[in-house]
N, CA, C and O of each residue as an XYZ file, in Angstrom:
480
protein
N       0.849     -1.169      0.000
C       0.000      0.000      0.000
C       0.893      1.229      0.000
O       1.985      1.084      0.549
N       0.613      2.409     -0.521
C       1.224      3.406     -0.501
C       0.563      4.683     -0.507
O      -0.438      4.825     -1.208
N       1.041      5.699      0.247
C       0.324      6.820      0.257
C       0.919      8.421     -0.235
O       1.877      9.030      0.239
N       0.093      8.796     -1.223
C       0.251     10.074     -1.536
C      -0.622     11.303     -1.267
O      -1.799     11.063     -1.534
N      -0.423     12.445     -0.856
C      -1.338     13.485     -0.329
C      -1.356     14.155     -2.099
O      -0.677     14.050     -3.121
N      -2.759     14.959     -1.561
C      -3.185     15.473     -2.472
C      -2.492     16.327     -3.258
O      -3.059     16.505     -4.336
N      -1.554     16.880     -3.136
C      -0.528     17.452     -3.861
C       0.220     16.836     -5.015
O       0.529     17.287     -6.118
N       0.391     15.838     -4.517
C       0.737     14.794     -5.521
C      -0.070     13.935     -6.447
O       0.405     13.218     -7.328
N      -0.852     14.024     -6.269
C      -2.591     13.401     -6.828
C      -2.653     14.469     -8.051
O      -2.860     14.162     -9.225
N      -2.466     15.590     -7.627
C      -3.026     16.514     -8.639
C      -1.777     16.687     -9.497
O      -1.961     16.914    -10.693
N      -0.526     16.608     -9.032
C       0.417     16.952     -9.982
C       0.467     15.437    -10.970
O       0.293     15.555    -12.183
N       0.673     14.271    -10.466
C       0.973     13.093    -10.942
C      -0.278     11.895    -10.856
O       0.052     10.756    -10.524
N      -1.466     12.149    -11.113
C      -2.347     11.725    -11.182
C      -2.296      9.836    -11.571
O      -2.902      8.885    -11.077
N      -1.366      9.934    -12.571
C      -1.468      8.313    -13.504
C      -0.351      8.269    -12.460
O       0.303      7.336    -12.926
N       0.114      8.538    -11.683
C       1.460      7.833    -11.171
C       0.620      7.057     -9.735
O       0.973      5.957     -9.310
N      -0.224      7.654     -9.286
C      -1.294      7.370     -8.178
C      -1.964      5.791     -8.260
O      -1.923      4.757     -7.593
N      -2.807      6.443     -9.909
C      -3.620      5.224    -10.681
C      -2.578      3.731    -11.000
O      -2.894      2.550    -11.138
N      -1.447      4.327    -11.027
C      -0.085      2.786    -11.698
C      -0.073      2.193    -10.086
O       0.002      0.979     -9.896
N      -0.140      3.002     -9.131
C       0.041      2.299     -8.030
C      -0.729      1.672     -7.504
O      -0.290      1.003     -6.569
N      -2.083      1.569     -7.782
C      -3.152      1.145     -7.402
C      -3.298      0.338     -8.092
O      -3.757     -0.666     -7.548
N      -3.041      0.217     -9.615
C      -2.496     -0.905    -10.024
C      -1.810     -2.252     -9.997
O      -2.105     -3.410    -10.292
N      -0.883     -1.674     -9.568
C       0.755     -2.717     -8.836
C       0.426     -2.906     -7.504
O       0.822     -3.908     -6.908
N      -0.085     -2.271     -7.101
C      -0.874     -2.407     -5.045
C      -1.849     -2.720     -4.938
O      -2.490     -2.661     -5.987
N      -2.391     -3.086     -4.063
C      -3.947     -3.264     -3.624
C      -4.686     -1.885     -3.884
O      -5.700     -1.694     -4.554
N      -4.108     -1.200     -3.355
C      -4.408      0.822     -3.080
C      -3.638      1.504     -2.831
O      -2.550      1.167     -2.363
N      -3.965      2.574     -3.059
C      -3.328      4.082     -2.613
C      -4.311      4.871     -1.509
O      -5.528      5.043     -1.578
N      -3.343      5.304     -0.437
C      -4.146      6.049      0.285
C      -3.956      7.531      0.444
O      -2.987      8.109      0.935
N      -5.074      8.049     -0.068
C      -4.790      9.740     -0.389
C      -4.846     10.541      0.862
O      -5.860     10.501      1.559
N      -3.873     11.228      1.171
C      -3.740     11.780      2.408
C      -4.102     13.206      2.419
O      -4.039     13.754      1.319
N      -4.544     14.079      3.631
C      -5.353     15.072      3.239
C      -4.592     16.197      4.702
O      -4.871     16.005      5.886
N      -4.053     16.824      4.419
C      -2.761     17.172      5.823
C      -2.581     16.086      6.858
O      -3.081     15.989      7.979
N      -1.937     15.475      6.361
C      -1.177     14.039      7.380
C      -2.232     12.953      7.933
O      -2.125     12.241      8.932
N      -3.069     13.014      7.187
C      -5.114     12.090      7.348
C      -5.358     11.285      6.393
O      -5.706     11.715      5.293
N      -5.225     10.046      6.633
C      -6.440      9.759      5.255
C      -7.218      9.795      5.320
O      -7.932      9.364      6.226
N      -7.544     10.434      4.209
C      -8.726     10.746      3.268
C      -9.623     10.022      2.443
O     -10.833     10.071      2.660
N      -9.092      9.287      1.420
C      -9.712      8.481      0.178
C      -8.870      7.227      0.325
O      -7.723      7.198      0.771
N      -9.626      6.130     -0.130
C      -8.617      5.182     -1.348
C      -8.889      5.290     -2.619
O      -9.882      5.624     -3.266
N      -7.264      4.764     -2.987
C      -7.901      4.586     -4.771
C      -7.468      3.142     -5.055
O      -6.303      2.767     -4.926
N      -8.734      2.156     -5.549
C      -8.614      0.978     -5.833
C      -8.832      0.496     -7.334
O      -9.971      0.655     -7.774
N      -8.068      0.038     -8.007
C      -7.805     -0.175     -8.782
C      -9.177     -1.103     -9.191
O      -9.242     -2.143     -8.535
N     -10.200     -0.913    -10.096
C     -11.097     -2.293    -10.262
C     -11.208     -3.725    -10.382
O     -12.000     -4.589    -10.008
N      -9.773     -3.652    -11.254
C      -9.577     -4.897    -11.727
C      -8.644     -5.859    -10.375
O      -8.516     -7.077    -10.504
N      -8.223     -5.328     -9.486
C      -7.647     -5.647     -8.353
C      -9.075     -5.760     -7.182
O      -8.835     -5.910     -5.984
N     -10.233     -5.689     -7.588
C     -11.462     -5.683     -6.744
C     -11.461     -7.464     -6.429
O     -11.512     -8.189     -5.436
N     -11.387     -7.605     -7.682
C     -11.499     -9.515     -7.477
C     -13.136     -9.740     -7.917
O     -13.754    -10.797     -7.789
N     -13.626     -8.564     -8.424
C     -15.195     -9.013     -8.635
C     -15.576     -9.909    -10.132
O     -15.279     -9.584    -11.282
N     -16.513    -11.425     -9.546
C     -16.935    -11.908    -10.375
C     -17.157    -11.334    -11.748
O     -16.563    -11.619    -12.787
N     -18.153    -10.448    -11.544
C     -18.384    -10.100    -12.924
C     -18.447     -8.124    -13.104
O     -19.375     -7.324    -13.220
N     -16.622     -7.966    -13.031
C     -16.474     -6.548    -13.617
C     -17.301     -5.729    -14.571
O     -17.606     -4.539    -14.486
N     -17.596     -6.598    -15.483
C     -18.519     -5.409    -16.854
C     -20.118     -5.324    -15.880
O     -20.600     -4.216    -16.113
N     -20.653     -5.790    -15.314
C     -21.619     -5.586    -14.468
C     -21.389     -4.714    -13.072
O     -22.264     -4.318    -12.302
N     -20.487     -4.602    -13.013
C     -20.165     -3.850    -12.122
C     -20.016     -2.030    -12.406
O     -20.509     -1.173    -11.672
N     -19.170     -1.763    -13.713
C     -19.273     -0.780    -14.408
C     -20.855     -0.378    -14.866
O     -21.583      0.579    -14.606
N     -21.004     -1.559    -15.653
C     -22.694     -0.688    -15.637
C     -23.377     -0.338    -14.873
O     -24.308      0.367    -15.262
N     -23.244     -0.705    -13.144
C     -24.180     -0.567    -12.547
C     -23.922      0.906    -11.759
O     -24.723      1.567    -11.098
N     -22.246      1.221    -12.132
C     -21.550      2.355    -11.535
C     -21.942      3.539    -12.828
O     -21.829      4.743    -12.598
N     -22.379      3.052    -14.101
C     -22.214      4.050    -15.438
C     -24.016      4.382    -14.807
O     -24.297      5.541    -14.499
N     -24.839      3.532    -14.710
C     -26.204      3.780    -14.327
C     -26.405      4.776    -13.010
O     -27.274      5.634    -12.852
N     -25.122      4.317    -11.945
C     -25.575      5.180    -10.680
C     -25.076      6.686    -11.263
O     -25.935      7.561    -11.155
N     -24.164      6.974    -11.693
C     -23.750      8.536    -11.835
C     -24.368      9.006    -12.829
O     -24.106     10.145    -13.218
N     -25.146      8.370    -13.337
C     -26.240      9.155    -14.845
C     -27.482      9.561    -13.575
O     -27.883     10.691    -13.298
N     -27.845      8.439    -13.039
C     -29.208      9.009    -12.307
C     -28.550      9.976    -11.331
O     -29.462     10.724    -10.979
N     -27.582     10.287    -10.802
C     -27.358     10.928     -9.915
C     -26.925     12.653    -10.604
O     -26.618     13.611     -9.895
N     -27.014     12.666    -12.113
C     -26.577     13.848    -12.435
C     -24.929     14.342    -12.390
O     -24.451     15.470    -12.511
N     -24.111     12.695    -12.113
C     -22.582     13.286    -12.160
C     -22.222     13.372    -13.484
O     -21.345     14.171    -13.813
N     -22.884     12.516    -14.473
C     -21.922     12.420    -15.679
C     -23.105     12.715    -16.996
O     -24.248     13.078    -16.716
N     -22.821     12.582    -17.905
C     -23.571     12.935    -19.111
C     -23.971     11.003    -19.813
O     -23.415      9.960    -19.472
N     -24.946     11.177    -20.691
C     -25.199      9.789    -20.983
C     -24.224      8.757    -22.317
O     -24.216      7.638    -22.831
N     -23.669      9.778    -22.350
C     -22.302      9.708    -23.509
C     -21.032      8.805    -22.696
O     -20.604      7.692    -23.003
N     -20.390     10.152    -20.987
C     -19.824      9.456    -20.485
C     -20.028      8.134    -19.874
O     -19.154      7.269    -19.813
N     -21.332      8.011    -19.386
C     -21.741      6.471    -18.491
C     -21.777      5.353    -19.546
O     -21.627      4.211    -19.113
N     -21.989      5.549    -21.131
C     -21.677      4.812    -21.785
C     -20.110      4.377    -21.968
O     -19.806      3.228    -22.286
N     -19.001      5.564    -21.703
C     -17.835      5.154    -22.029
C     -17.431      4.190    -20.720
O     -16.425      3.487    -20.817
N     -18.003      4.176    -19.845
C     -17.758      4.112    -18.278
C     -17.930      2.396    -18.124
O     -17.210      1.571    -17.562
N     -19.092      2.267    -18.811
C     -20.167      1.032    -18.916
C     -19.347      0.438    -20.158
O     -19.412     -0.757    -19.869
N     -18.863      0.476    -20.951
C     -18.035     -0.283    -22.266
C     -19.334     -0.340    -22.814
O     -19.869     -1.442    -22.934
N     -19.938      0.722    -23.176
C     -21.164      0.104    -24.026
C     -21.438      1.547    -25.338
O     -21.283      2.768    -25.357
N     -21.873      0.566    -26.204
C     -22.148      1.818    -27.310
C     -23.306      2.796    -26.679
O     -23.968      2.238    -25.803
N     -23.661      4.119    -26.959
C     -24.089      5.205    -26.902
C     -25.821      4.405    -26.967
O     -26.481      4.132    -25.964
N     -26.251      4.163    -28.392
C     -27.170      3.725    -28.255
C     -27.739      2.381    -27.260
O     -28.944      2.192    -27.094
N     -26.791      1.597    -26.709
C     -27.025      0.530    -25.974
C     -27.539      1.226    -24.721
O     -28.547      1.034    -24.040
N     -26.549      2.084    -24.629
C     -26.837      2.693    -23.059
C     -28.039      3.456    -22.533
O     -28.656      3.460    -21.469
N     -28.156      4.270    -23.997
C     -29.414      5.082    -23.756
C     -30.634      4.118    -23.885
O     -31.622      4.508    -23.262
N     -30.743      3.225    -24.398
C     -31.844      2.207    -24.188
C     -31.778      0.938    -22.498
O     -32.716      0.324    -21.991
N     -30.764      0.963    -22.205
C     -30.691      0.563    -20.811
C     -31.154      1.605    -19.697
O     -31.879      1.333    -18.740
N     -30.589      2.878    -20.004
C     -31.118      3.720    -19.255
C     -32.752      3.911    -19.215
O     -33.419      3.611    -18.225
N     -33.192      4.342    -20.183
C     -34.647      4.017    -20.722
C     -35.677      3.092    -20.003
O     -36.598      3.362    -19.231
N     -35.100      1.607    -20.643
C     -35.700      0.686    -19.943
C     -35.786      0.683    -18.362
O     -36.871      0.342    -17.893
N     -34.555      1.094    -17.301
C     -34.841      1.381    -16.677
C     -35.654      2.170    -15.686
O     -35.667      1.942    -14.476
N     -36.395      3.206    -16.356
C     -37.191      3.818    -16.539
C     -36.365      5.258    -15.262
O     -36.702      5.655    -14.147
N     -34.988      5.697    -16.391
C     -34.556      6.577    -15.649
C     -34.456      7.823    -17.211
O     -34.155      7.786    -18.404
N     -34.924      8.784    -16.196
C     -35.238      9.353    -17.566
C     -34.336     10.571    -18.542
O     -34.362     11.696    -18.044
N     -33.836     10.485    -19.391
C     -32.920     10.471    -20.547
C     -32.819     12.227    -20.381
O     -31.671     12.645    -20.231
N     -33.958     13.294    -20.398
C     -33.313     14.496    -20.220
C     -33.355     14.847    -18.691
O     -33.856     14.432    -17.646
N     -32.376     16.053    -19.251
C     -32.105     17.015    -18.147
C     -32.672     17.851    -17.691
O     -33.858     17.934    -18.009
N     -31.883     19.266    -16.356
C     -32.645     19.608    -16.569
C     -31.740     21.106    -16.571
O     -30.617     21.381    -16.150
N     -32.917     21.995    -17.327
C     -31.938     23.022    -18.046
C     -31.418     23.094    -19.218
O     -31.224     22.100    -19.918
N     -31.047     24.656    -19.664
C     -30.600     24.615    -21.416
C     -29.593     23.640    -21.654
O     -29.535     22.761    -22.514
N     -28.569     24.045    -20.461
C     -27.273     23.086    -20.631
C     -27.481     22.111    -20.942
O     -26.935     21.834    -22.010
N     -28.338     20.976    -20.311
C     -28.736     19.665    -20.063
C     -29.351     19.297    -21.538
O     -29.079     18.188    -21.998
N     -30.180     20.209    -22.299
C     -30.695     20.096    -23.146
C     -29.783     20.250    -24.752
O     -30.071     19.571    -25.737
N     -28.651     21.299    -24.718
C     -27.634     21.005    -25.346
C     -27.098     20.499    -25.294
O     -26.571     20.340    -26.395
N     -26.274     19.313    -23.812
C     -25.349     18.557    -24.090
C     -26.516     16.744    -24.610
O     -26.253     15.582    -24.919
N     -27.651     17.518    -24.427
C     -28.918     15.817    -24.786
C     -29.109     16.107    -26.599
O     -29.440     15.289    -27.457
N     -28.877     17.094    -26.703
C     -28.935     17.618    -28.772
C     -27.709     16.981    -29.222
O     -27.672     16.038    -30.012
N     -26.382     17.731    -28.502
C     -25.030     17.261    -28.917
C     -24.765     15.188    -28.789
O     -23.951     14.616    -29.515
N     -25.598     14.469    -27.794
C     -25.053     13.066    -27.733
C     -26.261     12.272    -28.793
O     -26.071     11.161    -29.288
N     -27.496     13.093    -29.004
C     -28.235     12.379    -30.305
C     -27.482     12.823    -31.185
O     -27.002     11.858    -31.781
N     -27.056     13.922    -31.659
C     -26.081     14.237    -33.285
C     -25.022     13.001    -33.015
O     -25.002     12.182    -33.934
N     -24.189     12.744    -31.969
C     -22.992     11.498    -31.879
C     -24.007     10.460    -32.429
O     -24.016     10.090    -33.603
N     -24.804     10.055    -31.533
C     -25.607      8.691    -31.978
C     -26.027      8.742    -33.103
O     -25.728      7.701    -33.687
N     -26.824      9.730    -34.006
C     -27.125      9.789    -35.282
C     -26.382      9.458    -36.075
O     -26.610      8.580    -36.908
N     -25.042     10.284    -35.939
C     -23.487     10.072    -36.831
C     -23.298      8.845    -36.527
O     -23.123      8.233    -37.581
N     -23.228      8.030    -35.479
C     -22.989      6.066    -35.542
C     -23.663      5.561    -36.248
O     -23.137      4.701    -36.954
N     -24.796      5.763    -36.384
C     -25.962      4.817    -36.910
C     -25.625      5.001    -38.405
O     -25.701      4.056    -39.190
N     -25.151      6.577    -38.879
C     -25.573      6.505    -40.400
C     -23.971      6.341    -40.473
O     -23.661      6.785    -41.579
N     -22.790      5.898    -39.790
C     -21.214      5.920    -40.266
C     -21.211      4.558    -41.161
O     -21.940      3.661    -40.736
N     -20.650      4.363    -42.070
C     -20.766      3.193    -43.148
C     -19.872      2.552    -42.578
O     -18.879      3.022    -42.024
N     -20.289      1.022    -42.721
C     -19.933      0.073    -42.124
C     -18.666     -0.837    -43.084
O     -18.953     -1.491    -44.086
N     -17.433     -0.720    -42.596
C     -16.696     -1.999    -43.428
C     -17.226     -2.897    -43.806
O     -16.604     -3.776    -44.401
């Protein structure tokens, strides 16, 4: 295990993430405290990782942390997969606000552009 304070987090970020990697964790220290861990996923030991991501790409969409573009990158899942998981779930796809409503215009133009990109 190894610990870096936040100073170092912010300057060397992937050097944090490699250690959590190669370690069980990193423990982020916050004036001489820990603070956080950072655990590497794939060092979780969980049965079934890609279920695990989706269920983490689903919690930060309903919670308003991320956009439905990112929880797809989050989730390993195409744009349209996601927005129909989300859906089905019956969590609902806009936002709220102009913002919310331009960045929901800007991820249908992405999805539109997939659907019509010609296929090898």
């Amino acid at each position: 295990m190894q610990a870096v304070n936040i100073r170092q987090l912010k300057t060397n970020p992937s050097m944090a993430l490699a250690a959590a990697r190669e370690d069980d964790m990193v423990v982020v220290m916050n004036r001489d405290r820990p603070q956080a861990l950072l655990v590497d996923m794939e060092q979780l030991g969980v049965p079934n990782l890609p279920a695990v991501r989706v269920a983490l790409a689903v919690s930060l969409f309903r919670s308003g942390s991320v956009s439905a573009g990112f929880a797809a990158r989050v989730a390993d899942k195409p744009l349209a997969e996601m927005l129909t998981l989300l859906s089905n779930q019956g969590i609902s796809l806009g936002g709220r606000g102009e913002a919310a409503a331009d960045e929901a215009r800007d991820e249908m133009r992405c999805a539109r552009d997939w659907l019509l990109k010609p296929t090898a």
